[in-house]
N, C-alpha and C positions, 0 to 999 in steps of 0.2 A: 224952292221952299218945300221942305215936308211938314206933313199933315201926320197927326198921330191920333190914335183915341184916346180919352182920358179914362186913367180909371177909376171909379166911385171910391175903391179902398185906399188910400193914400199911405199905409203901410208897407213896409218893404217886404217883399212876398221870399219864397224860399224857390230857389232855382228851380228844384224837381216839382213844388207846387204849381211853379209857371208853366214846365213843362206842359204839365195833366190838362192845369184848367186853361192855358192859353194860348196851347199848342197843339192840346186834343194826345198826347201821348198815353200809353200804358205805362204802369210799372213796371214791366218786363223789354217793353222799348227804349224806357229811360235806362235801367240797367244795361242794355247792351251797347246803349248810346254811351253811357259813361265808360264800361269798360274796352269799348274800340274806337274811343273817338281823345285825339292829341289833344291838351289842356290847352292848348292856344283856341282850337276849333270850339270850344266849350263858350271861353268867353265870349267868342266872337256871339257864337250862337244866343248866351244871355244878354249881351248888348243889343243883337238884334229886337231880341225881344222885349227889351225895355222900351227901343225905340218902337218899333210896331203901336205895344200895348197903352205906350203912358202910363209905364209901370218902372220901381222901382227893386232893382233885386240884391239880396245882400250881399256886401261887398265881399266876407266871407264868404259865400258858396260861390263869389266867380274868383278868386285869387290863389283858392286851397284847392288842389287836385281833391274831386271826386274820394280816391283809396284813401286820400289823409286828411277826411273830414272827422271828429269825432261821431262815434257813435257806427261808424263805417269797419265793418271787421279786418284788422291787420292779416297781412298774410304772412 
């Protein structure tokens, strides 16, 4: 049986936001996370956290690589 914590916002949070506040990351760690880490390892990693947190995260920022999110500069 797992045990999770719940979370008082019952909004779906933004991947990178979960990072910050509920993985304790930097912005400069998210970025390097995102640009060396395989889009599989990504979602693993927001599933985890969903599980952990009792949080949900938006299905957009775990299905859309990181480079091809809008608002994310094209190269």
């Amino acid at each position: 049986m797992w045990v999770t914590a719940t979370d008082e916002n019952p909004r779906p949070w933004r991947f990178r936001e979960a990072l910050k506040e509920k993985a304790g990351l930097t912005d400069k760690e998210i970025d390097k996370l995102f640009a060396t880490s395989d889009h599989l390892n990504l979602v693993e990693l927001g599933m985890a956290l969903e599980e952990a947190y009792g949080i949900e995260i938006l299905y957009e920022d775990l299905l859309i690589p990181p480079d091809e999110q809008e608002g994310h500069p094209q190269s």
